[in-house]
C-alpha positions in Angstrom: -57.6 16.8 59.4 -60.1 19.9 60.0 -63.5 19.1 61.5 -66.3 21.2 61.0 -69.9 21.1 62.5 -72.4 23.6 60.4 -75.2 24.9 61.8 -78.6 26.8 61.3 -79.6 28.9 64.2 -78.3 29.7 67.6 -78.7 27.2 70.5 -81.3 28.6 73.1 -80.8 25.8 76.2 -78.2 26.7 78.7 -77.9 22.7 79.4 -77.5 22.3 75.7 -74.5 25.0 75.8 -72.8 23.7 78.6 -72.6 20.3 77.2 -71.7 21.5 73.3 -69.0 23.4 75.5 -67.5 20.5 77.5 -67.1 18.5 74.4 -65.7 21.2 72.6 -62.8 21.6 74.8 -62.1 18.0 74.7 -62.0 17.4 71.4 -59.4 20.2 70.7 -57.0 17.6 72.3 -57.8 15.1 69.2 -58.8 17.6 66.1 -58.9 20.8 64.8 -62.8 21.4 65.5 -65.0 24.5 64.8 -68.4 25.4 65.4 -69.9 27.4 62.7 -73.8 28.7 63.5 -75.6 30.1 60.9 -78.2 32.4 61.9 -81.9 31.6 61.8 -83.8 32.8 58.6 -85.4 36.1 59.1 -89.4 36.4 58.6 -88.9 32.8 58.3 -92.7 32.3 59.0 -93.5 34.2 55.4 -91.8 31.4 53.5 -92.8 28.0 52.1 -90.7 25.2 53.8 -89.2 24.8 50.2 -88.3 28.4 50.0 -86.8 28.1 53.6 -85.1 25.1 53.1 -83.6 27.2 49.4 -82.3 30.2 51.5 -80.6 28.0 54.3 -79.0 25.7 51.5 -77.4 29.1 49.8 -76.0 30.1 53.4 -74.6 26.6 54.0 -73.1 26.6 50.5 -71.5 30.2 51.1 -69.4 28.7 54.3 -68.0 25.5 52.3 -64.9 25.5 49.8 -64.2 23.2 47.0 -62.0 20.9 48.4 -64.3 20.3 51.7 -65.7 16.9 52.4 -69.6 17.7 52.9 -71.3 15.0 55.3 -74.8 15.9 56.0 -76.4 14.5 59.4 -80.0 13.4 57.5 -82.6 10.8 58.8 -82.1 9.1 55.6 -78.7 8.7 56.1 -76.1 5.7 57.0 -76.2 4.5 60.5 -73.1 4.1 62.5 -72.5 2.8 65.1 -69.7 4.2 68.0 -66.9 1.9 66.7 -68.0 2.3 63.6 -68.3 5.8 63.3 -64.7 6.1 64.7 -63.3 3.8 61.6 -65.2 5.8 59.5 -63.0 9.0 60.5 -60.0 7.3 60.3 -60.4 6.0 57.1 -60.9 10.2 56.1 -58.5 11.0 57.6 -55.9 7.7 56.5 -57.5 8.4 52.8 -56.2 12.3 53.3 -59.3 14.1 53.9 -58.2 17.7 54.8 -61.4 18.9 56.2 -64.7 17.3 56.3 -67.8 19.3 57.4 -70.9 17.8 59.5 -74.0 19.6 58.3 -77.3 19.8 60.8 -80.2 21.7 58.4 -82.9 23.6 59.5 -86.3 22.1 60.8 -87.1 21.1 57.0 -84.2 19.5 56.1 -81.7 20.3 53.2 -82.2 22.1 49.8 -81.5 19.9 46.7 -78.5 22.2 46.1 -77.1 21.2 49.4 -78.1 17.6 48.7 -76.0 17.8 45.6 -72.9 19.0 47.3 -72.8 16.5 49.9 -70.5 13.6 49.7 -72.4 11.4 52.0 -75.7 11.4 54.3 -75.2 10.3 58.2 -78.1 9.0 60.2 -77.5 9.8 63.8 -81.0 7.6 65.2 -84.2 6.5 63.6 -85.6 8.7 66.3 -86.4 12.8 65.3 -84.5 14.9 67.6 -84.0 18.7 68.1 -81.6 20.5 66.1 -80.3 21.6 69.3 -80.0 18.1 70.7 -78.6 17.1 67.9 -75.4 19.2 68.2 -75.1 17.6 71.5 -75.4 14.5 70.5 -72.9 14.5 67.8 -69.8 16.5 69.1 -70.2 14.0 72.2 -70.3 11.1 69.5 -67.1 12.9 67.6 -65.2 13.0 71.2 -66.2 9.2 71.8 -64.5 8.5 67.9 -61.4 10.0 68.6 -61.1 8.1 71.9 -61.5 5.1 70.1 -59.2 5.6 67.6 -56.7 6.4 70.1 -57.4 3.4 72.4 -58.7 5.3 75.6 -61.3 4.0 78.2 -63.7 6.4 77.6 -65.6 4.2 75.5 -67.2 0.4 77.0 -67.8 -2.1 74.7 
């Protein structure tokens, strides 16, 4: 299975990076995993958050194909927790998943285009984080899931 975490916009913190980074080279032990970033909006500030949220939804549709599993991470979505989350892959990848893609939206959320696509909404915390946090969050979380699944002690129940 192929593991993909979309993006919109570039990560700014340096601690952010460095973290993303450490995770990234641990997972490639476990998965095939990219990082795709799509680039802010230009003259973003000009737009309504519903025209924003349209020309973000049309760049994340560009960078999916038909066959990809869409999974976007949305407050509204279904909690997991660790163990949980870790079944959850397993199952996608037991029940043949080829590639599933992990969506973070911009700072308005998701177009109803995008919405449409998706095959399921995730709900990382109740709590709002940063969209940069958020990619930290989750590629630790993704590490932690494959650990599981393979029985190591990185995870403590």
């Amino acid at each position: 299975m192929k593991v993909t975490l979309l993006c919109i916009g570039k990560t700014d913190e340096s601690f952010i990076k460095t973290g993303i980074e450490n995770y990234l080279k641990r997972l490639r032990h476990y998965v095939h995993f990219d990082l795709s970033v799509i680039p802010d909006i230009k003259n973003a500030k000009h737009l309504t958050q519903e025209q924003q949220k349209i020309r973000e939804g049309e760049l994340l549709l560009k960078q999916l194909h038909n066959g990809d599993y869409v999974v976007l991470l949305d407050e509204r979505g279904k909690s997991f927790g660790s163990v949980e989350f870790a079944k959850y892959l397993e199952q996608k990848m037991i029940g043949s998943v080829q590639h599933i893609v992990f969506i973070i939206g911009g700072p308005y959320g998701f177009s109803d285009e995008v919405y449409r696509r998706a095959g399921q909404k995730l709900s990382l915390s109740k709590m709002t984080f940063s969209h940069q946090m958020v990619r930290l969050f989750f590629v630790e979380q993704l590490y932690r899931a494959f650990t599981i699944i393979r029985g190591e002690p990185y995870h403590h129940e």
